[in-house]
Every structure is written in structure tokens, then in C-alpha cells.
PDB file of N, CA, C and O in Angstrom:
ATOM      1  N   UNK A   1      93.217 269.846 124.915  1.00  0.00           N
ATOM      2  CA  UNK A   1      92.945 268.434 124.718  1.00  0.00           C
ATOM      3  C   UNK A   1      93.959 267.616 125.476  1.00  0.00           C
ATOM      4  O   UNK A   1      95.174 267.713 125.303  1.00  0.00           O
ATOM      5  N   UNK A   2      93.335 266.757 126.375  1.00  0.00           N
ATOM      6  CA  UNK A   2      94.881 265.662 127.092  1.00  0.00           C
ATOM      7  C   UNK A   2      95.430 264.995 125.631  1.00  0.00           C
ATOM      8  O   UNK A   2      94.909 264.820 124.530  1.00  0.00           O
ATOM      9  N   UNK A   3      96.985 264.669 126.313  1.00  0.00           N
ATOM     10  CA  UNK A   3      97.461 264.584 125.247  1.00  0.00           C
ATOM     11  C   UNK A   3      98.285 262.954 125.993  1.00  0.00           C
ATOM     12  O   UNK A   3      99.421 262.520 125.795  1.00  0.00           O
ATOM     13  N   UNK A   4      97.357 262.487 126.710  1.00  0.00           N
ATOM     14  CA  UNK A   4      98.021 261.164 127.664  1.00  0.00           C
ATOM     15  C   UNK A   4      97.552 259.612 126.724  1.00  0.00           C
ATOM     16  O   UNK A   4      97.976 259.392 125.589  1.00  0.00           O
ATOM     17  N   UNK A   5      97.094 259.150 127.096  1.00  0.00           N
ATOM     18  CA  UNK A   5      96.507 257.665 126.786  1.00  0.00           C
ATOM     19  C   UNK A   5      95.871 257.176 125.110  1.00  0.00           C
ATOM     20  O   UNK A   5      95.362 258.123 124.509  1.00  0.00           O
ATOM     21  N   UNK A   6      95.869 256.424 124.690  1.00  0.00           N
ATOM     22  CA  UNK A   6      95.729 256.586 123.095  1.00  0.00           C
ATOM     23  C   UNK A   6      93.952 256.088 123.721  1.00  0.00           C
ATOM     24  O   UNK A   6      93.683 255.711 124.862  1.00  0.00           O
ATOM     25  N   UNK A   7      93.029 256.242 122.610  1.00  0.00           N
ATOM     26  CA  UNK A   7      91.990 256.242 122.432  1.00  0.00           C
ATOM     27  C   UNK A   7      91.930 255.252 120.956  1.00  0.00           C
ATOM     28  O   UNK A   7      92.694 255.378 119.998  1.00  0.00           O
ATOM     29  N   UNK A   8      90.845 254.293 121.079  1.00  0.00           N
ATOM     30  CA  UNK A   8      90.754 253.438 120.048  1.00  0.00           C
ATOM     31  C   UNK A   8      89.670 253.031 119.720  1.00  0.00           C
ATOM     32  O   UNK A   8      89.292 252.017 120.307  1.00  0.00           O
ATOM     33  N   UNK A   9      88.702 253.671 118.621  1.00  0.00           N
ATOM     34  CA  UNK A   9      87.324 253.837 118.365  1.00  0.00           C
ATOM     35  C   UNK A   9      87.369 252.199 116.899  1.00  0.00           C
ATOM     36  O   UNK A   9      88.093 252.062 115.913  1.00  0.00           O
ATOM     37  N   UNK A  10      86.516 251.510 117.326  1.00  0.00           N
ATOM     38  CA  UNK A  10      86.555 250.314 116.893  1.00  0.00           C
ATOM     39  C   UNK A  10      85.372 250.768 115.910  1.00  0.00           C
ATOM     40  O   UNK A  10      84.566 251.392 116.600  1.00  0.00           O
ATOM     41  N   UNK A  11      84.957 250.708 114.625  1.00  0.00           N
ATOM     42  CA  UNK A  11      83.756 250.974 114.249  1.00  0.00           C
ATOM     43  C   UNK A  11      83.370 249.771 112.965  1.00  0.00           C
ATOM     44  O   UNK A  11      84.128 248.808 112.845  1.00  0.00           O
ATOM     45  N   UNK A  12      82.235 249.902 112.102  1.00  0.00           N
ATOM     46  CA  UNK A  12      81.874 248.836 111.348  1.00  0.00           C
ATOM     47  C   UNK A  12      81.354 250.043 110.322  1.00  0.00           C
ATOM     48  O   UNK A  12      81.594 251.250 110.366  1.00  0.00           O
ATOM     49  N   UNK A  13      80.452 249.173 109.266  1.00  0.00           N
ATOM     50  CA  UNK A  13      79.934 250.231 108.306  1.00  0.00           C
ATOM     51  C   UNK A  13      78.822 249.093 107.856  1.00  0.00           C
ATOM     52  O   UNK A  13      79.068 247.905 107.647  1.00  0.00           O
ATOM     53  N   UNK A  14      77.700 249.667 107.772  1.00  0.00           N
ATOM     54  CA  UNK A  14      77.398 251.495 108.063  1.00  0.00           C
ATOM     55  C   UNK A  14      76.872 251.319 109.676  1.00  0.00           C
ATOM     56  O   UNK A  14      76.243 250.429 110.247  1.00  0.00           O
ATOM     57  N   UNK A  15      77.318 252.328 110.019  1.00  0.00           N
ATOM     58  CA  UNK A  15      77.333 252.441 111.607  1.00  0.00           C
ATOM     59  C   UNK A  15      77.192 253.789 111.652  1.00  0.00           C
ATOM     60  O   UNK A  15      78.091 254.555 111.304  1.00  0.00           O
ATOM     61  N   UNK A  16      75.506 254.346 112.292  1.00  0.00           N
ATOM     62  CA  UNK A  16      75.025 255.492 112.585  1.00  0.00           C
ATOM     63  C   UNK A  16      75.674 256.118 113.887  1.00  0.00           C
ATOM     64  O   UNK A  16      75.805 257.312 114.156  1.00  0.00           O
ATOM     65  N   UNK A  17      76.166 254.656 114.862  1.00  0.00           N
ATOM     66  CA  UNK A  17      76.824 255.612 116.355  1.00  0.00           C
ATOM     67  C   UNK A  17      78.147 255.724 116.080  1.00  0.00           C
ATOM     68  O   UNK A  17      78.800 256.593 116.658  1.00  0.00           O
ATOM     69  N   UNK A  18      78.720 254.896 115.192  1.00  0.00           N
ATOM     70  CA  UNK A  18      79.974 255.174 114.757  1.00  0.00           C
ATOM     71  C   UNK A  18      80.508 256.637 114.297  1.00  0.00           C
ATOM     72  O   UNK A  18      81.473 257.310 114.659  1.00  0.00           O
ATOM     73  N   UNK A  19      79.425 256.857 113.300  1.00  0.00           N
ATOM     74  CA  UNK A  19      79.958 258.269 112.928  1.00  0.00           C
ATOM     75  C   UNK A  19      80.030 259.416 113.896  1.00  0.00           C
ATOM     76  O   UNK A  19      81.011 260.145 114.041  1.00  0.00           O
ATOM     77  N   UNK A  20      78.441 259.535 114.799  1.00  0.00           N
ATOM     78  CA  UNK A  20      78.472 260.103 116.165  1.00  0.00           C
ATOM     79  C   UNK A  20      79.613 259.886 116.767  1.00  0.00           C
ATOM     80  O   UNK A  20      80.433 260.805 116.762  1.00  0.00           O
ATOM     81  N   UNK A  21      79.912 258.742 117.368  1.00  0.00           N
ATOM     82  CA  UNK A  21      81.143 258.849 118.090  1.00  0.00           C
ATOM     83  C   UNK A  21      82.352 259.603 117.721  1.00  0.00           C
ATOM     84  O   UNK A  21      83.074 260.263 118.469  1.00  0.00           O
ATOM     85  N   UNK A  22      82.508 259.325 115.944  1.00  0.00           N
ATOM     86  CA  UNK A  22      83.796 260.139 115.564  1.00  0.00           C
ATOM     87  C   UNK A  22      83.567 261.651 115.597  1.00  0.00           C
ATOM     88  O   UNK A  22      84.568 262.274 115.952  1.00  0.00           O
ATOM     89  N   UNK A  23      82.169 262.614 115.225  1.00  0.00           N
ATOM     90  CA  UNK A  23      81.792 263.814 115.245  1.00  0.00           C
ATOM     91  C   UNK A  23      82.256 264.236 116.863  1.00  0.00           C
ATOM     92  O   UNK A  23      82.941 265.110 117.394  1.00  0.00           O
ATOM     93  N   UNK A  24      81.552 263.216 117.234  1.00  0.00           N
ATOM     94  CA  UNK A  24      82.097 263.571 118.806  1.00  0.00           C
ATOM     95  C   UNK A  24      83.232 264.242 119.505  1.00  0.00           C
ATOM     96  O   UNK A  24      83.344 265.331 120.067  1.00  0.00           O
ATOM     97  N   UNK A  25      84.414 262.772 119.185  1.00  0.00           N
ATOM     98  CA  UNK A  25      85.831 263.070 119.475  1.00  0.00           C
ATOM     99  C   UNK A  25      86.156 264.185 118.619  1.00  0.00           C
ATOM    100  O   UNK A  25      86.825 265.042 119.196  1.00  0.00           O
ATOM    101  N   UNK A  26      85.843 264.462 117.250  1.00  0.00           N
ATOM    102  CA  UNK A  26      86.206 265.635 116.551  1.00  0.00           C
ATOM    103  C   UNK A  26      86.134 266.291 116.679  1.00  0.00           C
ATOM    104  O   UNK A  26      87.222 266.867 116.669  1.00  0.00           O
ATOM    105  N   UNK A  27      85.000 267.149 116.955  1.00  0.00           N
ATOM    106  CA  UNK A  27      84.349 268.224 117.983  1.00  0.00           C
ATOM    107  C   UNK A  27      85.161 268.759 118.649  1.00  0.00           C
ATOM    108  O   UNK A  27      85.793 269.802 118.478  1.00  0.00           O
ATOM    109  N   UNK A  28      85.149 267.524 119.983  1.00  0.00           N
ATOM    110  CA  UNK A  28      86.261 268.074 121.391  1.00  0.00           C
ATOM    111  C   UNK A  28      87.791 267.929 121.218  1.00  0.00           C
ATOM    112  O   UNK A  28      88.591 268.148 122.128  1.00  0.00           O
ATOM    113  N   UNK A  29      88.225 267.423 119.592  1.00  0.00           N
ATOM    114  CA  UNK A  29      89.886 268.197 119.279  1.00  0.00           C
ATOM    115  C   UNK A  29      90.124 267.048 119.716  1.00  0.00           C
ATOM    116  O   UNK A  29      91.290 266.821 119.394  1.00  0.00           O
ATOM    117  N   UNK A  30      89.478 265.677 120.577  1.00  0.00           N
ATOM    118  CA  UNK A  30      90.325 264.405 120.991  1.00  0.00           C
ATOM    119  C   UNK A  30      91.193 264.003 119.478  1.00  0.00           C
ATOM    120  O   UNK A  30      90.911 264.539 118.407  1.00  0.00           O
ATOM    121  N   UNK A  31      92.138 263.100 119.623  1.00  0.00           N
ATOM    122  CA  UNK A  31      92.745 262.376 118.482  1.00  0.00           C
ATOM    123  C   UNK A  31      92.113 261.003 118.834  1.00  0.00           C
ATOM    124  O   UNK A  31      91.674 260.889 119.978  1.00  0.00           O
ATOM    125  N   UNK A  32      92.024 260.052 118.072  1.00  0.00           N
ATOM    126  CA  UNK A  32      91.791 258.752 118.440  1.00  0.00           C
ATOM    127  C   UNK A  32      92.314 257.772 116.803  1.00  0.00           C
ATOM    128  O   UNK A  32      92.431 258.255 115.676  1.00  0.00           O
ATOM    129  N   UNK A  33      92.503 256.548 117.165  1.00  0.00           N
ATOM    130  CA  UNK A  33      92.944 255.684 116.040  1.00  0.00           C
ATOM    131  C   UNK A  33      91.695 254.654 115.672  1.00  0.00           C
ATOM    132  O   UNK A  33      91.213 253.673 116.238  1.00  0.00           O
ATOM    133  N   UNK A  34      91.421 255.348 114.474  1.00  0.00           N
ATOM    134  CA  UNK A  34      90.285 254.162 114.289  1.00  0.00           C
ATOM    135  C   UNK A  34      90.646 252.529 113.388  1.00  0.00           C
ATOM    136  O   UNK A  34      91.345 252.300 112.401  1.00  0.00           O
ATOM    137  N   UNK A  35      89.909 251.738 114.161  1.00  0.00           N
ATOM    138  CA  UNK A  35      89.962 250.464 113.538  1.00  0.00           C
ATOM    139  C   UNK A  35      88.884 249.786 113.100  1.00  0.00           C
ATOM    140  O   UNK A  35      88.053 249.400 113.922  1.00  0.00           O
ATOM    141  N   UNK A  36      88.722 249.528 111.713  1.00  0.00           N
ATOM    142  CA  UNK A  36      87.006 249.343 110.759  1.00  0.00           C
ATOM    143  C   UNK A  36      87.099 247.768 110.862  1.00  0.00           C
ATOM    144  O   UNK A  36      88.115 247.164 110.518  1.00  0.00           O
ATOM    145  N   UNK A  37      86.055 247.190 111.321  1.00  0.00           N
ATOM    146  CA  UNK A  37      85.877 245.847 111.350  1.00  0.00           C
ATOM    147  C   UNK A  37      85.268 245.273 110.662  1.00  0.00           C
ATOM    148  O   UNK A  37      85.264 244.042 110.624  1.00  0.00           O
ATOM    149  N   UNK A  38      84.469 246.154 109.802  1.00  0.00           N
ATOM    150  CA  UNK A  38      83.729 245.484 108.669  1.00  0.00           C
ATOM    151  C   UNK A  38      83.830 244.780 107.806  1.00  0.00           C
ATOM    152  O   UNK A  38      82.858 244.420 107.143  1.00  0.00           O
ATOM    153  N   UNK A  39      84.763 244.483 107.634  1.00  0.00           N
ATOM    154  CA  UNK A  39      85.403 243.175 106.882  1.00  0.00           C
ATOM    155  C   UNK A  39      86.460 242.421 107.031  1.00  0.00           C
ATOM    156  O   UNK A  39      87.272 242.056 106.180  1.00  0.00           O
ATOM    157  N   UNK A  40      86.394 242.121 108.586  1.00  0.00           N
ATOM    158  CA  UNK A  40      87.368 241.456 109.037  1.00  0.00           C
ATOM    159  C   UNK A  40      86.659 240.085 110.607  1.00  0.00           C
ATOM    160  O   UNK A  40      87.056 240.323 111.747  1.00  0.00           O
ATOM    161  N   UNK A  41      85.920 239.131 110.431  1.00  0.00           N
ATOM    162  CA  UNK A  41      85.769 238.501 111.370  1.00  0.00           C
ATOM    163  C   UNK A  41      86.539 238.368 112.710  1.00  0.00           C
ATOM    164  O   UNK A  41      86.289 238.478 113.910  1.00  0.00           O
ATOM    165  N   UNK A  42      87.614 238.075 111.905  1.00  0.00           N
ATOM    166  CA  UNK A  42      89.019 237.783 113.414  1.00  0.00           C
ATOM    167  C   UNK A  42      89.118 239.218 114.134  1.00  0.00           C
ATOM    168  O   UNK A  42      89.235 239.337 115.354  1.00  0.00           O
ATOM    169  N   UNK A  43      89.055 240.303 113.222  1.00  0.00           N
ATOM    170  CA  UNK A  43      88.867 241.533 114.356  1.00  0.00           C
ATOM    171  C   UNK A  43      88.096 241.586 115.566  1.00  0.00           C
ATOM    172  O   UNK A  43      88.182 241.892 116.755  1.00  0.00           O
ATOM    173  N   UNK A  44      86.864 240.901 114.224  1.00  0.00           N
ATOM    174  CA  UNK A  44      85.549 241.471 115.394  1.00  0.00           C
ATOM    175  C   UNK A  44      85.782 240.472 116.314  1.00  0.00           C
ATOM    176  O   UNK A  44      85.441 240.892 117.420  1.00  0.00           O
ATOM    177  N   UNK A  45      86.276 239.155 116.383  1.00  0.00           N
ATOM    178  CA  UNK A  45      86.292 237.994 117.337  1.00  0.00           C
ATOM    179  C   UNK A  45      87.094 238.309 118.528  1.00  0.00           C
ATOM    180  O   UNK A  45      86.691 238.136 119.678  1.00  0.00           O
ATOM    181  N   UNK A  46      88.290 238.797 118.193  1.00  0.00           N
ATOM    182  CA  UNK A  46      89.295 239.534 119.141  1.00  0.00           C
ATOM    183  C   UNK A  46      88.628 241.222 119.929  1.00  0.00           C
ATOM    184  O   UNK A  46      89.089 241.834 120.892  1.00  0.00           O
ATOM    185  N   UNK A  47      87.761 241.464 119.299  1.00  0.00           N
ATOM    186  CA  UNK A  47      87.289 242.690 120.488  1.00  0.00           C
ATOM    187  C   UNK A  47      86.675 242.141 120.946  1.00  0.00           C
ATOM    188  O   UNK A  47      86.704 242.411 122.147  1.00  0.00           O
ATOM    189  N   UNK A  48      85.514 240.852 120.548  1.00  0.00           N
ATOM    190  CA  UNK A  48      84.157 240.404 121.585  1.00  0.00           C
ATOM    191  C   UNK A  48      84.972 239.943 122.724  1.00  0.00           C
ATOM    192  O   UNK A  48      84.339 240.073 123.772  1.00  0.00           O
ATOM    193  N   UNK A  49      86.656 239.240 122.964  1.00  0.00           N
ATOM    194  CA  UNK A  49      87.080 238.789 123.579  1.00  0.00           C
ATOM    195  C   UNK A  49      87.812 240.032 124.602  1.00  0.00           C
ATOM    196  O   UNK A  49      87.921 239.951 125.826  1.00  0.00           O
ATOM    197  N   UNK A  50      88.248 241.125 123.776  1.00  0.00           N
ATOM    198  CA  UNK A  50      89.135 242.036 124.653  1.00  0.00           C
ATOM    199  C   UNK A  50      87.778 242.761 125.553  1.00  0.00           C
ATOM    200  O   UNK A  50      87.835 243.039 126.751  1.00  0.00           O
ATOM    201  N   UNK A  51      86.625 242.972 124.695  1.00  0.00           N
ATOM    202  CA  UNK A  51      85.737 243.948 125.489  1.00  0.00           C
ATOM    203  C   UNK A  51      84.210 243.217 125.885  1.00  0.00           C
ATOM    204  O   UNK A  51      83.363 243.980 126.350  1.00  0.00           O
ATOM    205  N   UNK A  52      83.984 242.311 125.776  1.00  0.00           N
ATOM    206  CA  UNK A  52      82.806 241.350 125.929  1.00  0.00           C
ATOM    207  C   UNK A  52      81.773 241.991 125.416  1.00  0.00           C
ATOM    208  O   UNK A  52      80.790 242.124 126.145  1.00  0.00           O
ATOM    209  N   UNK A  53      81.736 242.548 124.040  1.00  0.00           N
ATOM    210  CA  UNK A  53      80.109 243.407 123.715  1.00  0.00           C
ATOM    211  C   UNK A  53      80.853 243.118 122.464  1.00  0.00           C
ATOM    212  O   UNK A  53      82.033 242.947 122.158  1.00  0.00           O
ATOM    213  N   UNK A  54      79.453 243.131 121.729  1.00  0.00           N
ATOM    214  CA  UNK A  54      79.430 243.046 120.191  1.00  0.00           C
ATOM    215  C   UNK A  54      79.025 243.650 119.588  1.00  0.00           C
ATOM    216  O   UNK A  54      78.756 243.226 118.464  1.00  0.00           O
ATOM    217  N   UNK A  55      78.705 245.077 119.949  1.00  0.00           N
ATOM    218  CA  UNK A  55      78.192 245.980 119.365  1.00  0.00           C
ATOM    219  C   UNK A  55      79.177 247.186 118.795  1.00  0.00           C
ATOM    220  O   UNK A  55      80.275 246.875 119.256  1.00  0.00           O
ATOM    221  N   UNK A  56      79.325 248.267 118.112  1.00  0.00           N
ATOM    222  CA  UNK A  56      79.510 249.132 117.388  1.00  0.00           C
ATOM    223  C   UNK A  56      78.698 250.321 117.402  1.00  0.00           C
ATOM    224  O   UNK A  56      77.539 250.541 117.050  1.00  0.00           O
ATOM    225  N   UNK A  57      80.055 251.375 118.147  1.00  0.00           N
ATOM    226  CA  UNK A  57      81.667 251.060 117.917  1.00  0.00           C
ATOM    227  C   UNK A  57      81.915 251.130 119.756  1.00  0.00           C
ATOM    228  O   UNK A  57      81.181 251.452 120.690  1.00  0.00           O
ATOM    229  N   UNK A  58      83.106 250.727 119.668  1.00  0.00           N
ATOM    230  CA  UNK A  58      83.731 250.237 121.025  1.00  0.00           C
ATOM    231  C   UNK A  58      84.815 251.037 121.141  1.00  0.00           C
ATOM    232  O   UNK A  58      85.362 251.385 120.094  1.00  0.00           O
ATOM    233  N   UNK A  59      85.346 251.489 122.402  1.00  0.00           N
ATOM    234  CA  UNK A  59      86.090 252.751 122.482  1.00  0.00           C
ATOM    235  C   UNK A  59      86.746 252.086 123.743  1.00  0.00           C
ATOM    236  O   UNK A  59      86.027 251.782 124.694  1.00  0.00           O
ATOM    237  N   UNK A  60      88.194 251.837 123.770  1.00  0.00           N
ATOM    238  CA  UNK A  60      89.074 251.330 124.350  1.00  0.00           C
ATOM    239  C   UNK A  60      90.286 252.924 124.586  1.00  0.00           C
ATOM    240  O   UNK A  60      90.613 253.771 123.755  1.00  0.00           O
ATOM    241  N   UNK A  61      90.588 252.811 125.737  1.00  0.00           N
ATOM    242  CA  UNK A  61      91.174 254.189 126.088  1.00  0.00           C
ATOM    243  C   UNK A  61      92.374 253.466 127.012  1.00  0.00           C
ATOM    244  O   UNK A  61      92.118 253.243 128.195  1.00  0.00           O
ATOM    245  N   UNK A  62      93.693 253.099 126.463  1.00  0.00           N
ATOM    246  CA  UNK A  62      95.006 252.511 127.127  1.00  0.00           C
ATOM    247  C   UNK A  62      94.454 251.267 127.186  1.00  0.00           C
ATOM    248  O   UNK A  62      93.898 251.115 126.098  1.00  0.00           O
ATOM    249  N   UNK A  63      94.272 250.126 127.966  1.00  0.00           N
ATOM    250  CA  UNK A  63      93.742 248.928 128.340  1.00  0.00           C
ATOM    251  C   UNK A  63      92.622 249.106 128.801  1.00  0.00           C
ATOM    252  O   UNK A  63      92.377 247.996 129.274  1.00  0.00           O
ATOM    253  N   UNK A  64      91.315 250.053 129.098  1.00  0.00           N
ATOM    254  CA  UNK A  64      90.556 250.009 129.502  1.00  0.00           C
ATOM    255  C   UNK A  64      89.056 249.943 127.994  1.00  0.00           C
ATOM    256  O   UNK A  64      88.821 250.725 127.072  1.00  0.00           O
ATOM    257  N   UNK A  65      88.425 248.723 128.394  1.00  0.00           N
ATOM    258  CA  UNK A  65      86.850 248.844 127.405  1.00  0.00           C
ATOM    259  C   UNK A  65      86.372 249.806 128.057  1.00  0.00           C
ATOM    260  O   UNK A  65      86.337 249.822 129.287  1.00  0.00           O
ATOM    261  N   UNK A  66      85.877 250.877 127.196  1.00  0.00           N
ATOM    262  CA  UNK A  66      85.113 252.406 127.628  1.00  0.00           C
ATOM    263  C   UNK A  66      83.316 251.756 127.659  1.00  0.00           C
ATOM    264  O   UNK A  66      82.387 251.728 128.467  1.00  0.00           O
ATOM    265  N   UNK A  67      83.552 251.360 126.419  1.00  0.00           N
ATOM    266  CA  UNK A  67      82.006 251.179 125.740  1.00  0.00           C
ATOM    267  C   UNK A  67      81.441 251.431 124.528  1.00  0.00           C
ATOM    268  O   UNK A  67      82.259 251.522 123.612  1.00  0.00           O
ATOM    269  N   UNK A  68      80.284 251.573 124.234  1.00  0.00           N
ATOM    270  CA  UNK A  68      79.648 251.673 123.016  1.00  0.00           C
ATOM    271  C   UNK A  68      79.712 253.289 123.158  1.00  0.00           C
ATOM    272  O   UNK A  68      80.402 253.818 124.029  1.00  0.00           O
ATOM    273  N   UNK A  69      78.782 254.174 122.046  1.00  0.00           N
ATOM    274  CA  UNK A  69      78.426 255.543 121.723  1.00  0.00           C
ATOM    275  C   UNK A  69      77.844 255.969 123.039  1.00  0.00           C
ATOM    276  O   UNK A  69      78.370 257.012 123.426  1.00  0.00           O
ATOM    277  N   UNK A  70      76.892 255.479 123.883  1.00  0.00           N
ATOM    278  CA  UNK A  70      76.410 255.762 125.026  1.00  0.00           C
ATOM    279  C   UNK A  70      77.388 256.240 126.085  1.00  0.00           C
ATOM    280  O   UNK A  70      77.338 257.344 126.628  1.00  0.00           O
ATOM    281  N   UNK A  71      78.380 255.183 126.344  1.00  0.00           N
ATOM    282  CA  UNK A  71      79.164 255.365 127.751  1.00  0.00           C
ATOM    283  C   UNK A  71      79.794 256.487 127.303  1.00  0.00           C
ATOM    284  O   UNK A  71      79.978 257.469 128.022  1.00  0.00           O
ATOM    285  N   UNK A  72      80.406 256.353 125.265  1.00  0.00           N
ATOM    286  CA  UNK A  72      81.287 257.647 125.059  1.00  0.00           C
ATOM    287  C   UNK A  72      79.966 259.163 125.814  1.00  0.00           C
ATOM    288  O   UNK A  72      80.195 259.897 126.776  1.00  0.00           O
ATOM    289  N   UNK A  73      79.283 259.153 125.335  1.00  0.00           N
ATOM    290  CA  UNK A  73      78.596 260.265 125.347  1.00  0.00           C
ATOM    291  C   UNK A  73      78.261 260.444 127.508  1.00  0.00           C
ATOM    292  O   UNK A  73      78.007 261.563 127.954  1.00  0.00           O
ATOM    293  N   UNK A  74      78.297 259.847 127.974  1.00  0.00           N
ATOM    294  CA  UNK A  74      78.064 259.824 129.395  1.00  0.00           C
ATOM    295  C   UNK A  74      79.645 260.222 129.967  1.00  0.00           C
ATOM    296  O   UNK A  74      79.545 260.828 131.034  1.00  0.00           O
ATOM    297  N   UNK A  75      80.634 260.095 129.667  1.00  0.00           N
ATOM    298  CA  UNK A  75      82.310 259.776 130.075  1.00  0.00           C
ATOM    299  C   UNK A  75      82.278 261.404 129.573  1.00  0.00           C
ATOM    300  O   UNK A  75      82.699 262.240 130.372  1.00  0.00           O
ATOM    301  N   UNK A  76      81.948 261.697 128.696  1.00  0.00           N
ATOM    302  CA  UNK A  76      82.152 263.250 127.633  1.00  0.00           C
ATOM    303  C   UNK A  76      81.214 264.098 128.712  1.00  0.00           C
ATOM    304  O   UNK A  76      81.843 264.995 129.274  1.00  0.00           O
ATOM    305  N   UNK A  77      80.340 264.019 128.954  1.00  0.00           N
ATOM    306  CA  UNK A  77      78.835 264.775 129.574  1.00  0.00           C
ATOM    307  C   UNK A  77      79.707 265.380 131.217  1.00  0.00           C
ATOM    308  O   UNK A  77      80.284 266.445 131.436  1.00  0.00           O
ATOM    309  N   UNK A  78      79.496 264.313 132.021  1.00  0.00           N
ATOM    310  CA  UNK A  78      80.519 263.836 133.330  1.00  0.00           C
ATOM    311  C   UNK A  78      81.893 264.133 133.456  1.00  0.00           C
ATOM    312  O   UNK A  78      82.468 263.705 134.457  1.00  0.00           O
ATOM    313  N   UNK A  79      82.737 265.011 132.341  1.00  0.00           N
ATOM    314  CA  UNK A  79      83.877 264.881 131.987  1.00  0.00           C
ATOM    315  C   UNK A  79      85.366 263.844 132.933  1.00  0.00           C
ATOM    316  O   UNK A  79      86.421 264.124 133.502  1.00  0.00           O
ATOM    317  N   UNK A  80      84.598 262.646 132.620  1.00  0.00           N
ATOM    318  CA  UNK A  80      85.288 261.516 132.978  1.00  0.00           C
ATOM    319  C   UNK A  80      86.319 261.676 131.918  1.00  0.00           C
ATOM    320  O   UNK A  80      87.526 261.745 132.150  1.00  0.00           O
ATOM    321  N   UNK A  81      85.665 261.740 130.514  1.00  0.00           N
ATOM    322  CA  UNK A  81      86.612 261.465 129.525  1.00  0.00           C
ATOM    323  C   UNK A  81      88.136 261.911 129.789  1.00  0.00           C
ATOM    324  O   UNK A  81      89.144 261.205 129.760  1.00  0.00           O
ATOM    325  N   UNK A  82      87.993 263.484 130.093  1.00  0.00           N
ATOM    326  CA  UNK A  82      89.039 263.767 129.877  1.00  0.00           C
ATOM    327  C   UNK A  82      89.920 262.980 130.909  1.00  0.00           C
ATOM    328  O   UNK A  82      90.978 262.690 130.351  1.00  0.00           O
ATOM    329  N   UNK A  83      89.901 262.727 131.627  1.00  0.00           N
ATOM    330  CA  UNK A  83      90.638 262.313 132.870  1.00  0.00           C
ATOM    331  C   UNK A  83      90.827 260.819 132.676  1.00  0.00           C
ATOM    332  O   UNK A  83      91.518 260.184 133.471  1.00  0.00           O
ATOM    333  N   UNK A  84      90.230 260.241 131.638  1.00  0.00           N
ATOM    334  CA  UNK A  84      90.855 258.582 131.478  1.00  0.00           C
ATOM    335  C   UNK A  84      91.590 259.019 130.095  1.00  0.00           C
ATOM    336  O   UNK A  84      92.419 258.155 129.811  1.00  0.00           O
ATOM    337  N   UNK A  85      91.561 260.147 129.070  1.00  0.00           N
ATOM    338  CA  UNK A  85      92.400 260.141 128.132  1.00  0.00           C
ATOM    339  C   UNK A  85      93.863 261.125 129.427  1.00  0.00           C
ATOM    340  O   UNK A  85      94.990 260.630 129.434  1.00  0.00           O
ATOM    341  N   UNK A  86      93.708 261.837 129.934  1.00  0.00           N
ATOM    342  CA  UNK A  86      95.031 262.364 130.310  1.00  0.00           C
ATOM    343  C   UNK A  86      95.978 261.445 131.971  1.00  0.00           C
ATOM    344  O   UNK A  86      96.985 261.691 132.634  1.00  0.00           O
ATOM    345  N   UNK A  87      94.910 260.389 131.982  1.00  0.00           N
ATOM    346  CA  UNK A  87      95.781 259.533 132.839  1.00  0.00           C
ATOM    347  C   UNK A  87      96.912 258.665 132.794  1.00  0.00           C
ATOM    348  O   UNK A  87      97.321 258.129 133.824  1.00  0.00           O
TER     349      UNK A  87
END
């Protein structure tokens, strides 16, 4: 598992890609820090601003917006992932 760049899975509840996403990273041994927005407006206001999408969950890897469950699952497929977590 790279052991470089922090990973930051933004999720809400109940959130069906959310959990995917976390099975995901779990799976492949990634670590990541999750942050639940579900009851927090100013959260969610501050990611629509850091990552311009409002959807759930959002996956921020060092300063970079990754994306929703999709891009995770395309970045994972392509093994981009590993190479933006060990950069």
C-alpha cells in the first residue's frame, strides 16, 4: 500500500457510494480519513467551494479533488490511484 499523501473520503448518510467507496479503499489496505457531513452545513459549504461538486462522497488525495465513487473506481481500475496516493 503507498504510504505517501493522505486521502480524504468526505461522505454523508445514508450514502450507498459512500460505503462503496470505503469497501473499496478497505479492500486495497488504502488508509484514508473520513469526514461525515451529514450534519454539518458549513462542511458541506466548504467542500462545494474546495471541490466544486455537491455530491457524495468526495475524495481529496493531498490538495488534489479526486471525485465522486466513479473517478474513485476509474483512478483504482487505471491504477492511477496508487501513484497520486504515493506521490
Amino acid at each position: 500500500m503507498p504510504d505517501g499523501r493522505t486521502l480524504i473520503l468526505y461522505t454523508t448518510e445514508p450514502c450507498g457510494f459512500c460505503r462503496q467507496a470505503k469497501a473499496l479503499l478497505e479492500t486495497r489496505g488504502f488508509s484514508y480519513e473520513e469526514v461525515n457531513l451529514a450534519k454539518d452545513p458549513v462542511g458541506r459549504a466548504a467542500l462545494v467551494a474546495r471541490t466544486g461538486q455537491m455530491t457524495f462522497p468526495q475524495l481529496v488525495i493531498g490538495d488534489r479533488a479526486i471525485g465522486g465513487f466513479r473517478e474513485l473506481l476509474e483512478a483504482e481500475r487505471d491504477g492511477v490511484l496508487d501513484e497520486l496516493l504515493a506521490a
